[in-house]
Backbone as JSON, one array per atom type, in Angstrom:
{
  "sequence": "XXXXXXXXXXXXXXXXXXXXXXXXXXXXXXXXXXXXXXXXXXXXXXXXXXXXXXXXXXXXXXXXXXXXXXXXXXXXXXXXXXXXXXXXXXXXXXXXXXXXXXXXXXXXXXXXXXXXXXXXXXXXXXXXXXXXXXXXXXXXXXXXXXXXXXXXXXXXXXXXXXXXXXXXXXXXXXXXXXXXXXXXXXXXXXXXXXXXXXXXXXXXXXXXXXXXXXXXXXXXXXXXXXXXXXXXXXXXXXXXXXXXXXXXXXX",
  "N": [[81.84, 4.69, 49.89], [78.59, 5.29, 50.57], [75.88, 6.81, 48.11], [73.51, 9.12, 48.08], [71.35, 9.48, 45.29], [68.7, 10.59, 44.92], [69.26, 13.08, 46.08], [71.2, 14.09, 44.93], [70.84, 14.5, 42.11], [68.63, 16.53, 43.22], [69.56, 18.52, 44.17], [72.28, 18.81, 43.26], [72.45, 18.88, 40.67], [74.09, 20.58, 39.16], [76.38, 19.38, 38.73], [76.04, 17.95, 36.07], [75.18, 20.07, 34.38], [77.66, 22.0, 34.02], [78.98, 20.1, 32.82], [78.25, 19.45, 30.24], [79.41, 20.97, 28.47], [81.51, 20.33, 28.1], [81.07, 17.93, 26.57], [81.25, 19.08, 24.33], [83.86, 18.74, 23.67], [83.98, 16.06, 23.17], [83.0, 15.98, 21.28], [81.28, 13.86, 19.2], [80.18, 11.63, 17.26], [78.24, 10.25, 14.21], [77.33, 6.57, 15.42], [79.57, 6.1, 16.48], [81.66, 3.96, 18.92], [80.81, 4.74, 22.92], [82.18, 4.98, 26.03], [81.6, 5.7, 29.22], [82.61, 6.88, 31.94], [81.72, 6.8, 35.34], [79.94, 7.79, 35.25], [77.86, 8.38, 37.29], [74.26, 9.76, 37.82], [73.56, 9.55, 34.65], [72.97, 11.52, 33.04], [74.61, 12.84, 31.37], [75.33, 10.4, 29.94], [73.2, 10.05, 28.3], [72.65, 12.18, 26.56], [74.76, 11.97, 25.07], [74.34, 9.7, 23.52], [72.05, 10.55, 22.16], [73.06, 12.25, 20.26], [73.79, 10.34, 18.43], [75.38, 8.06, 19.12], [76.67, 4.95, 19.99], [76.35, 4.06, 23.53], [77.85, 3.17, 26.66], [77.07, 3.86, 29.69], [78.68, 3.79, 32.78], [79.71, 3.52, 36.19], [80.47, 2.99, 39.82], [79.05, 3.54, 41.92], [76.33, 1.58, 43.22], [73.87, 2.63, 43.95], [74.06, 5.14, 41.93], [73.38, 3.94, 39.7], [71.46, 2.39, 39.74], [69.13, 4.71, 39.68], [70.14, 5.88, 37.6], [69.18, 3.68, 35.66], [66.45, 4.07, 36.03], [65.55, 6.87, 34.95], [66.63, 6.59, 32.46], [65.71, 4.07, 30.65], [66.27, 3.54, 28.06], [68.97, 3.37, 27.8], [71.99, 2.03, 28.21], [73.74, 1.05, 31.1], [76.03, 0.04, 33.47], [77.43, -1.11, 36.7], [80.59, -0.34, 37.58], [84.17, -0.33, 38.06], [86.11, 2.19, 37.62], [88.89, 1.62, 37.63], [89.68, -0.29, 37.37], [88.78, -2.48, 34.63], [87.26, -4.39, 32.43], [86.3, -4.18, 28.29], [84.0, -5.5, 26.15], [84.15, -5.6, 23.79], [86.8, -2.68, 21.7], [86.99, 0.64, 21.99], [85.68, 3.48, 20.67], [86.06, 5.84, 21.87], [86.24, 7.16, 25.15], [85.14, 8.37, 28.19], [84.91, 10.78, 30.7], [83.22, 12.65, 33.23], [83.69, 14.44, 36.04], [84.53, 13.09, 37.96], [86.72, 11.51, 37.92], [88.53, 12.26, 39.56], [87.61, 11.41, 41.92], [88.95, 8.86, 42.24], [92.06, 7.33, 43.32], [93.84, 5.91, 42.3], [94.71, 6.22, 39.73], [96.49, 5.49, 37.53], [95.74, 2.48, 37.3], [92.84, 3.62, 36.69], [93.77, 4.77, 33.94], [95.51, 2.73, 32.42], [93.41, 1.03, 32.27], [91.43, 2.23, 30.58], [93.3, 2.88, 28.6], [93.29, 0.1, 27.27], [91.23, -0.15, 26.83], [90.6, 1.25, 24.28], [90.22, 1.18, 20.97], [93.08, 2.07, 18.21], [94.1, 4.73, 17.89], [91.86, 5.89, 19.42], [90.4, 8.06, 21.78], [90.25, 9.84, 24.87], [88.78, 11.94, 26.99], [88.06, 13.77, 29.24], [86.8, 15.74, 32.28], [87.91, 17.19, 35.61], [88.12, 17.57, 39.04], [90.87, 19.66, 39.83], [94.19, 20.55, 40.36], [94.36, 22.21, 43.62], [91.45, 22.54, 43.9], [88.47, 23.35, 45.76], [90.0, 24.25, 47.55], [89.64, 26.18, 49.72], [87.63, 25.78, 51.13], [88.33, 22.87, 52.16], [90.51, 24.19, 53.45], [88.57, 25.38, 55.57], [87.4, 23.39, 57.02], [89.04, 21.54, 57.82], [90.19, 23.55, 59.42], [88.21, 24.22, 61.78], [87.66, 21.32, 61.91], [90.31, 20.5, 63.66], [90.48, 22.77, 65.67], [88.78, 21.45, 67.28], [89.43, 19.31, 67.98], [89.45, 16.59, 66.66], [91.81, 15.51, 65.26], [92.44, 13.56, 63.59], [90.02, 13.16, 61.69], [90.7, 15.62, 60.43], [92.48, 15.7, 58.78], [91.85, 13.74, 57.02], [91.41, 12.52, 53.58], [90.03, 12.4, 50.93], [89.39, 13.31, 47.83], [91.2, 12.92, 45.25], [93.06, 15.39, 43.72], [94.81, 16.38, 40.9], [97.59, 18.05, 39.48], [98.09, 19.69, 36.26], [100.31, 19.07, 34.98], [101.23, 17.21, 36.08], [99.17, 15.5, 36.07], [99.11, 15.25, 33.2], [101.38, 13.84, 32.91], [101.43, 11.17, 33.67], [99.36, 10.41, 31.77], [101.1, 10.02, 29.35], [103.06, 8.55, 30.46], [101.49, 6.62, 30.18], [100.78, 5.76, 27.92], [99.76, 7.59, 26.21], [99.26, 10.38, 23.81], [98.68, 13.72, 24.83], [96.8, 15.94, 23.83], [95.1, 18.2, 24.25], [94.83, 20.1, 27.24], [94.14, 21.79, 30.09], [93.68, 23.54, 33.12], [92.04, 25.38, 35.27], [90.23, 28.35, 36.86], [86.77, 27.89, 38.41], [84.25, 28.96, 39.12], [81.71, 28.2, 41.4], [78.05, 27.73, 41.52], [75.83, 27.59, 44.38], [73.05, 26.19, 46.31], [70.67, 27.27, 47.77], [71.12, 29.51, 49.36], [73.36, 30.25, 52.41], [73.16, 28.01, 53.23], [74.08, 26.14, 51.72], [77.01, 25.04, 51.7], [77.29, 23.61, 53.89], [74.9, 21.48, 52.78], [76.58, 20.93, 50.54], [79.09, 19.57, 51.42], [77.7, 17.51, 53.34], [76.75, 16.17, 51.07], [78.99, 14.92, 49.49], [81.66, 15.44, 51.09], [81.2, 13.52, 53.88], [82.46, 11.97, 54.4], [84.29, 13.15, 56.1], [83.05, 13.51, 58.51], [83.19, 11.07, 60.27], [82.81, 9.18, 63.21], [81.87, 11.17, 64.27], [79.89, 13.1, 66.81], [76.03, 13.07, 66.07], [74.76, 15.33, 66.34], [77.04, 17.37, 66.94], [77.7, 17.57, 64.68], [76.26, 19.93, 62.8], [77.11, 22.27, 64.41], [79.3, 22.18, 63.48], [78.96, 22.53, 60.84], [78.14, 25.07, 60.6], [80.45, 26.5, 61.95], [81.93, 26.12, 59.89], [80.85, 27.83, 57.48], [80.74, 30.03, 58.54], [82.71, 30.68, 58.59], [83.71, 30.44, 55.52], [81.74, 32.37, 54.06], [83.23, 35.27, 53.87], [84.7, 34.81, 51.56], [82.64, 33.44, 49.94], [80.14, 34.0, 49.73], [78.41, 36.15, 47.52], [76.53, 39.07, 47.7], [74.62, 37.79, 48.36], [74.46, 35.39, 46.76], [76.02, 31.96, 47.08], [79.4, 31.0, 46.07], [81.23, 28.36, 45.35], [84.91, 26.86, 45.61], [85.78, 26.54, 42.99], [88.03, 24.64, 40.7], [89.2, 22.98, 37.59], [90.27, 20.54, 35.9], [90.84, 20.03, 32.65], [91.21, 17.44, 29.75], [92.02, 16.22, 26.18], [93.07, 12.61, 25.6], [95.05, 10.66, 23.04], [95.51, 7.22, 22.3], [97.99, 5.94, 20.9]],
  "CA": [[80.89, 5.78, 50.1], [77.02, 5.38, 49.46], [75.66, 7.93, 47.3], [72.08, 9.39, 48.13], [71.23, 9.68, 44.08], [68.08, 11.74, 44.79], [69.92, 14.6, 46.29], [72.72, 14.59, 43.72], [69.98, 15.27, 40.85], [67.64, 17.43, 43.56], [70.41, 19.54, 44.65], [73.5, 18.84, 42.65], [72.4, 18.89, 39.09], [75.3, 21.7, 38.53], [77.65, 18.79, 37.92], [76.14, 17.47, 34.75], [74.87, 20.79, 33.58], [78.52, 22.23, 33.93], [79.86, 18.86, 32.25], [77.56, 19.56, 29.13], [80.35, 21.51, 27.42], [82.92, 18.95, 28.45], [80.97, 17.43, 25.36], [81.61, 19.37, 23.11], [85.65, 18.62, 23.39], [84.36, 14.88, 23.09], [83.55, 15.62, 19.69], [80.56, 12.85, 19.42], [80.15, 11.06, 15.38], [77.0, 9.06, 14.99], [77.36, 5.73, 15.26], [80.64, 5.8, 17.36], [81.33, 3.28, 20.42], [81.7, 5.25, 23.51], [82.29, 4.47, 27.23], [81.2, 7.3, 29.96], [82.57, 5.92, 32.88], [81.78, 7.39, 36.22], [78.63, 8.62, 34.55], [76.45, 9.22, 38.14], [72.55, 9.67, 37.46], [73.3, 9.29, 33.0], [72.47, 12.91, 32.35], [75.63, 13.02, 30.18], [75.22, 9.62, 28.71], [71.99, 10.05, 27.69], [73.25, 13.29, 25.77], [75.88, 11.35, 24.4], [73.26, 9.07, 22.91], [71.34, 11.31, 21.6], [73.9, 12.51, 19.91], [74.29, 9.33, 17.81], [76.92, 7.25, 19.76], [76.34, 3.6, 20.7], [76.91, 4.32, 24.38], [77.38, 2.95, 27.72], [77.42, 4.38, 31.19], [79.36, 3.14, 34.39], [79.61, 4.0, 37.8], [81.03, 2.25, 40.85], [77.71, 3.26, 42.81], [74.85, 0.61, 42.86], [72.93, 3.67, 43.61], [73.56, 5.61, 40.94], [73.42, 3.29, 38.44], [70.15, 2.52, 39.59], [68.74, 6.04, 39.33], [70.36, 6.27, 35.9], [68.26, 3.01, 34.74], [65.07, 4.43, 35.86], [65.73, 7.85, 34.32], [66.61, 6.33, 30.96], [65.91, 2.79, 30.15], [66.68, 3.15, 26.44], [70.12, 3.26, 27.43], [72.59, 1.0, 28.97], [74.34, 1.08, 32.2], [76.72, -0.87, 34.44], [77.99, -0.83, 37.52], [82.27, -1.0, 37.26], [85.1, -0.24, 39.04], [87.33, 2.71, 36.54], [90.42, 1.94, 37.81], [89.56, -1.88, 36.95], [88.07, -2.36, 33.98], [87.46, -4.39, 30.51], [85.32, -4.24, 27.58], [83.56, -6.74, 25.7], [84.99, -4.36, 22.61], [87.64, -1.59, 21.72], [85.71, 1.79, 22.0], [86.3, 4.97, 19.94], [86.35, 6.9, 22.73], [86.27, 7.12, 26.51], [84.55, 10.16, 28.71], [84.27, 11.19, 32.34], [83.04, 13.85, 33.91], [83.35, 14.9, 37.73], [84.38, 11.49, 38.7], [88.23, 10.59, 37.74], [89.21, 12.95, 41.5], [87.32, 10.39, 43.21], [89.68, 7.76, 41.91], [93.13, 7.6, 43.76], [94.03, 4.89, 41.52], [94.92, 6.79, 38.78], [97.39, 4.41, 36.79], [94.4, 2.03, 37.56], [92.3, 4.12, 35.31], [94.92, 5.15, 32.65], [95.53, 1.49, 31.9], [91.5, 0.3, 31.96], [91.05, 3.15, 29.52], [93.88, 2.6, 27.13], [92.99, -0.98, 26.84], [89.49, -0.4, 26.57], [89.92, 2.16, 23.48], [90.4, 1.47, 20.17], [94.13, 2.68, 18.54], [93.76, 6.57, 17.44], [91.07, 6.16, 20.49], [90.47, 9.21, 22.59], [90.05, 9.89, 26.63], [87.98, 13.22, 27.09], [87.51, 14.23, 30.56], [87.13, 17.13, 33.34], [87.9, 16.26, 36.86], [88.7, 18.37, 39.91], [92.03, 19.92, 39.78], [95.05, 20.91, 41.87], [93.23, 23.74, 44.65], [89.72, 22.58, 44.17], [87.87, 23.66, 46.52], [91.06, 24.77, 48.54], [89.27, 27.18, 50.5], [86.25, 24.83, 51.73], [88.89, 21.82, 52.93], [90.89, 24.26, 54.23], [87.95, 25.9, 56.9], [86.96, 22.14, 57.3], [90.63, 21.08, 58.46], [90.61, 24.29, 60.77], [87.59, 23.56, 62.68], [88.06, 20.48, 62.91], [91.24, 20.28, 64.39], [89.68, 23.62, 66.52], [87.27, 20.99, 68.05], [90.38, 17.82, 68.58], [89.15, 15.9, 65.41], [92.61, 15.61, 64.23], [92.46, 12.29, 62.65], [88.88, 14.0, 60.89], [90.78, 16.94, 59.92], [93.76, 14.95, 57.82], [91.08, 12.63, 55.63], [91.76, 12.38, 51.98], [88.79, 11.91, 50.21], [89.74, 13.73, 46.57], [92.6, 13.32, 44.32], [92.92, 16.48, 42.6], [96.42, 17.01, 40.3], [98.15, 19.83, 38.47], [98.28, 19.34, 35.33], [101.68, 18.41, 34.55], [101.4, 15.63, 36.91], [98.1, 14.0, 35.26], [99.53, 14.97, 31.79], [102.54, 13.16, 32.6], [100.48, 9.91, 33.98], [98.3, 9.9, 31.01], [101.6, 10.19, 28.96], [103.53, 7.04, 30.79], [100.34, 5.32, 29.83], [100.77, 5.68, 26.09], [98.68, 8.82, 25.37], [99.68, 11.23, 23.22], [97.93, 14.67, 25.19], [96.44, 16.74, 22.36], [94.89, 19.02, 24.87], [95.13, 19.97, 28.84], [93.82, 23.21, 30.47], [93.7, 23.85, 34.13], [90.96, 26.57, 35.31], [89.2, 28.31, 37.61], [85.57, 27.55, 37.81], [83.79, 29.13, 40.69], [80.74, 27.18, 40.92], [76.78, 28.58, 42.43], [75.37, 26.58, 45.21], [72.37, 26.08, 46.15], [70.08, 27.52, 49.24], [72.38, 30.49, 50.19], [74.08, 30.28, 53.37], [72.65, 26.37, 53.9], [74.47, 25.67, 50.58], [78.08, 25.22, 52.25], [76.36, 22.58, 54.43], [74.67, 20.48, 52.05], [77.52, 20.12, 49.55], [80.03, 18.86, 52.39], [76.76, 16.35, 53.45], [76.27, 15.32, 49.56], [80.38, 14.99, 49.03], [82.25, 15.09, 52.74], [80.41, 13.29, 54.44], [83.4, 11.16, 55.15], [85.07, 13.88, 57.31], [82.46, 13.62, 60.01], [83.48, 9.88, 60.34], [82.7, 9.47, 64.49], [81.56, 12.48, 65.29], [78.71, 12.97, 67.0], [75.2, 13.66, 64.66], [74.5, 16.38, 67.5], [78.0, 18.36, 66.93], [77.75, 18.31, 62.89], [75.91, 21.19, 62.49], [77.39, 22.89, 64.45], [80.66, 22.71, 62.98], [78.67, 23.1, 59.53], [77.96, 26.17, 60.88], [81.42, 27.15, 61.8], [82.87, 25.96, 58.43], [80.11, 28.23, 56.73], [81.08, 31.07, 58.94], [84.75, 30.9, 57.85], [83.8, 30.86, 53.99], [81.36, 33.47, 54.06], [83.52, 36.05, 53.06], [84.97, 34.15, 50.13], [81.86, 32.18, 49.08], [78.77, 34.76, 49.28], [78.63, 37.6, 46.61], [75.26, 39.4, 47.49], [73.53, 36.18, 48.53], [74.41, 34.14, 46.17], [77.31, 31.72, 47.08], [79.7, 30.04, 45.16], [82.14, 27.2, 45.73], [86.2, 27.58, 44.53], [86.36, 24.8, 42.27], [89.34, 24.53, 39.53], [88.76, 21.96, 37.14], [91.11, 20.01, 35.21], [90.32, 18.84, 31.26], [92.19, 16.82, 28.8], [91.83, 15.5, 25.76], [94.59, 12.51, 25.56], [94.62, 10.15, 22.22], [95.75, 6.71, 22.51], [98.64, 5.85, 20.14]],
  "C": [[79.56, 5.45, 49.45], [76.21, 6.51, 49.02], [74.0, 8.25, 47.68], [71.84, 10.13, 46.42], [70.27, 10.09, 44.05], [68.46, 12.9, 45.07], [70.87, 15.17, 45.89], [71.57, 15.03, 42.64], [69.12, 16.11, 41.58], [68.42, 18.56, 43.82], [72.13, 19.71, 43.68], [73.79, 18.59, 40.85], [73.8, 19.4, 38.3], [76.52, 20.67, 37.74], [77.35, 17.93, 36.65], [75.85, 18.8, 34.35], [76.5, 21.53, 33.08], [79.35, 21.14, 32.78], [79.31, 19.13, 30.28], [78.6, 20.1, 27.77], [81.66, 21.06, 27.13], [82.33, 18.24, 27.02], [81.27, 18.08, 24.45], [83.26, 19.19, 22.68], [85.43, 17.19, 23.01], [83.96, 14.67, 21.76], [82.28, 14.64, 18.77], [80.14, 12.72, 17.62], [79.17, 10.02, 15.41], [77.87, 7.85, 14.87], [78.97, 5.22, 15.81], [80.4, 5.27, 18.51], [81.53, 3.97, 21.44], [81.75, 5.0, 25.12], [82.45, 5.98, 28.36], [81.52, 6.6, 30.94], [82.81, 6.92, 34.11], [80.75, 8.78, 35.84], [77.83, 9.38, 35.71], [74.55, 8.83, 37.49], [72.56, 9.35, 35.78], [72.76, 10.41, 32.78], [73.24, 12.79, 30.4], [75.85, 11.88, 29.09], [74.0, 9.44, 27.92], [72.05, 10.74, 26.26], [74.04, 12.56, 24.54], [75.16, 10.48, 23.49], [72.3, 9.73, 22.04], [71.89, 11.75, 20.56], [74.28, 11.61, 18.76], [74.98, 8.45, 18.31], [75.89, 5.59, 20.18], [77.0, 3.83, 22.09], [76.86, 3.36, 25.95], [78.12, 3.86, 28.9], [77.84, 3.71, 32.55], [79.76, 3.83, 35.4], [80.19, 2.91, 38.6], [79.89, 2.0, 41.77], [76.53, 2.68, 42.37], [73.68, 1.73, 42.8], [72.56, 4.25, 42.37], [73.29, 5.18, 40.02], [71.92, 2.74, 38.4], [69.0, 3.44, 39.27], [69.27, 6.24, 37.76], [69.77, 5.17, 34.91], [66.88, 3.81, 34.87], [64.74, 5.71, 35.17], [65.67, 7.39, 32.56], [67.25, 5.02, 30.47], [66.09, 2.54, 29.03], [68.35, 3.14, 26.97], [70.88, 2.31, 28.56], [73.64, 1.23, 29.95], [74.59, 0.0, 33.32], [77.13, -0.39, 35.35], [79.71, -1.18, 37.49], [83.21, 0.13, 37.95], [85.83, 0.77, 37.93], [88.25, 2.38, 37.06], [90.46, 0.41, 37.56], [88.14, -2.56, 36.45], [88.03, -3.82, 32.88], [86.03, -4.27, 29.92], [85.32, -5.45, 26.44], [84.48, -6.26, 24.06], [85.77, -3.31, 22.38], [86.26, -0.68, 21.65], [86.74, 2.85, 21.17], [86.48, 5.72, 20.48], [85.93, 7.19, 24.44], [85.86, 8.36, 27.22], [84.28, 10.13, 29.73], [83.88, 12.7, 32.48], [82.68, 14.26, 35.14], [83.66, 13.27, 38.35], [86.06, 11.08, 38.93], [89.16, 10.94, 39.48], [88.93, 12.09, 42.71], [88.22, 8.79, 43.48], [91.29, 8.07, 42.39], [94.38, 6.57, 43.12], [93.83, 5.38, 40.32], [95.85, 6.04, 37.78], [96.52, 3.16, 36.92], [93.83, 2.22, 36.29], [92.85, 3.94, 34.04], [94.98, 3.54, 31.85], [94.43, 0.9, 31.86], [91.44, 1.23, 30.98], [92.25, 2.64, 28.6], [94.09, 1.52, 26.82], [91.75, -1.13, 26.27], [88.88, 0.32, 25.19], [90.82, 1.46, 22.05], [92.22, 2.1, 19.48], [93.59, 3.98, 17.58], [92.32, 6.48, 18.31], [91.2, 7.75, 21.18], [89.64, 9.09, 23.91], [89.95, 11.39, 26.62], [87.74, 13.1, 28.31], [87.6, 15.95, 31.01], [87.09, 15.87, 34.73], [88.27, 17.55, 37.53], [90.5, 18.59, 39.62], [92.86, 20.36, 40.72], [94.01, 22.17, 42.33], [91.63, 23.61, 44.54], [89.13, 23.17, 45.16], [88.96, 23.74, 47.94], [90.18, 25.31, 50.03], [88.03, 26.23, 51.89], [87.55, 23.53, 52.52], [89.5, 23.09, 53.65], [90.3, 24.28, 55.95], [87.55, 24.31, 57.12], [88.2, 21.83, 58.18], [90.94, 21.92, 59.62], [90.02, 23.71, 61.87], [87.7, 22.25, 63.15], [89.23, 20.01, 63.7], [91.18, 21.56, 65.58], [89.32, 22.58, 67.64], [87.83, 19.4, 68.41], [89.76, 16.91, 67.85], [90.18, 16.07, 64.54], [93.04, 14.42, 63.14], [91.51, 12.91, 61.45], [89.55, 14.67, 59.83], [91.52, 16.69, 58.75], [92.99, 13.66, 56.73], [90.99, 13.39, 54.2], [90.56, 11.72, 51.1], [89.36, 11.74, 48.59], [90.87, 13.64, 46.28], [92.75, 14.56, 43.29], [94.77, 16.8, 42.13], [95.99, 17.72, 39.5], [97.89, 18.86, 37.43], [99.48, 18.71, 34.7], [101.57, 17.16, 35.48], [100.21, 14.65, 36.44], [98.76, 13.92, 33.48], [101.07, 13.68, 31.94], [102.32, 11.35, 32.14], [99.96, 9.39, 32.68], [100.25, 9.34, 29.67], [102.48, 8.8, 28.98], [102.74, 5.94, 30.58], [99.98, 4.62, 28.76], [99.85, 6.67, 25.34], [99.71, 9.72, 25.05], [98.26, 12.6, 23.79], [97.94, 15.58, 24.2], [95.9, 18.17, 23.25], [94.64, 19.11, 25.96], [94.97, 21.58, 28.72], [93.46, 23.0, 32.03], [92.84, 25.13, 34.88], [90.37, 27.04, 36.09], [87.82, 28.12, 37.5], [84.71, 27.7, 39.22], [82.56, 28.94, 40.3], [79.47, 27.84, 42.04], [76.6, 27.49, 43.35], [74.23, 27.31, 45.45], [71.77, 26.56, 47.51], [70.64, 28.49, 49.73], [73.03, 30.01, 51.2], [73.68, 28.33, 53.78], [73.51, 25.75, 52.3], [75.72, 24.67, 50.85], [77.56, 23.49, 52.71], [75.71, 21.16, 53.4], [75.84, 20.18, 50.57], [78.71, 19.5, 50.65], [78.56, 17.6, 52.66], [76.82, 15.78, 51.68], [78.2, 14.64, 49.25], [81.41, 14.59, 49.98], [82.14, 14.46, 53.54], [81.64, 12.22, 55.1], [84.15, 11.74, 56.38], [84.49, 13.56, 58.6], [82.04, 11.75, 60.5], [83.6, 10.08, 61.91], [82.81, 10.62, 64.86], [80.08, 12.25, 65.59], [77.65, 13.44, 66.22], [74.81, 15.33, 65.85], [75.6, 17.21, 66.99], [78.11, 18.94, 65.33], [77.47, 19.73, 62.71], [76.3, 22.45, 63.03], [79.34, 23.1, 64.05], [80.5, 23.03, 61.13], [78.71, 24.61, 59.6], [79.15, 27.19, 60.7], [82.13, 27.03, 60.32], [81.84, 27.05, 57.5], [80.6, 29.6, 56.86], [82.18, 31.38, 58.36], [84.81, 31.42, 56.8], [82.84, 32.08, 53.53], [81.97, 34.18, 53.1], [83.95, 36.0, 51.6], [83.67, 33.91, 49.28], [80.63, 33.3, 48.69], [79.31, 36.2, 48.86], [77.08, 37.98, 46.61], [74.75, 38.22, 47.49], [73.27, 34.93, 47.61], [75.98, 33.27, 46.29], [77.91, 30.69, 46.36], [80.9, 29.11, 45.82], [83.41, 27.39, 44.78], [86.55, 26.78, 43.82], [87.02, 25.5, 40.98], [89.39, 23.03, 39.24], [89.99, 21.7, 36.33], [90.7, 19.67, 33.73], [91.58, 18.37, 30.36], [91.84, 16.19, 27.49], [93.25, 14.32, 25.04], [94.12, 11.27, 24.28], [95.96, 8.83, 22.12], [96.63, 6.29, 20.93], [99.21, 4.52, 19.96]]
}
């Protein structure tokens, strides 16, 4: 997937500003090593830096990782694969945010991270969780199988687990889980009724894999129509996201 990394910080800021308090579970001690991986634009590793930390930021997208040098060349950023990883050094502590759901290669991760940390290390994240945005795939999956896009309708973009099923993972991996919470987290969007629309284009964009650019919109349309009643409260609408966090400590 290639990332348009101006319209994730022009329109999709929400997911570092939301992530902001995800720091405070990570706890941050000056002069600690720490590894942000699946950083995006470096909002959060910047923070993290600021903060005191010797830090770096990684991503998978050449994009973003470019957008997160020109934003903030005091700090350091790579492009890397989380689910296949190493570091030049153990780290004190490991941190995602909004990224680990995109990884389906979850035992992948788990093992690049608890090689990569330090022992009494720690792995701080949030990630999408079981039912994320339930409501939004589902009207996506209607229409398009409505409209004979049933290959479309059955694409797997996100990994989102319960909790007992990532705690377990992190658990077979050699973490000791200190803390796990599961949550709703109904989230604003942006533009009212055109909101729906541009987070499936910034995020989905895989669903409308051969379709025509002519029929999109109008099945943005219908998928907008659907959520409506769910999504807009007095004109402002929100998205049904349920987030996952953990903090798991490598033993």
């Amino acid at each position: 997937m290639k990332w348009n990394a101006d319209l994730y910080d022009d329109k999709h800021s929400f997911v570092s500003q939301f992530g902001e308090n995800v720091l405070e579970l990570l706890d941050v001690k000056a002069g600690e090593s720490i590894l942000d991986i699946g950083c995006g634009t470096g909002d959060l590793t910047k923070l993290i830096k600021e903060q005191g930390a010797d830090v770096i930021g990684t991503d998978n997208s050449p994009e973003m990782i470019a957008q997160a040098r020109f934003k903030y060349p005091d700090v350091r950023f790579e492009v890397e694969d989380a689910a296949n990883f190493t570091v030049e050094y153990p780290c004190d502590a490991v941190f995602s945010n909004a990224a680990l759901h995109w990884i389906h290669n979850s035992a992948g991760v788990i093992r690049s991270v608890f090689e990569a940390l330090k022992p009494g290390g720690r792995f701080v994240a949030e990630m999408g969780g079981k039912g994320n945005v339930g409501k939004l795939r589902a009207a996506l999956k209607q229409v398009l199988q409505q409209r004979g896009y049933t290959m479309q309708a059955e694409t797997q973009i996100w990994y989102f687990p319960s909790l007992g099923e990532y705690t377990n993972l992190l658990e077979r991996g050699g973490f000791r889980v200190t803390y796990a919470a599961h949550f709703d987290r109904k989230t604003p969007l942006q533009d009212g009724d055109q909101g729906v629309a541009k987070w499936i284009k910034m995020f989905g964009s895989q669903y409308f894999k051969g379709i025509p650019e002519a029929e999109q919109a109008d099945i943005l349309q219908e998928v907008t129509d659907l959520l409506e009643p769910a999504y807009n409260e007095n004109g402002q609408w929100y998205a049904d996201y349920k987030r996952l966090r953990f903090i798991a400590i490598k033993e």
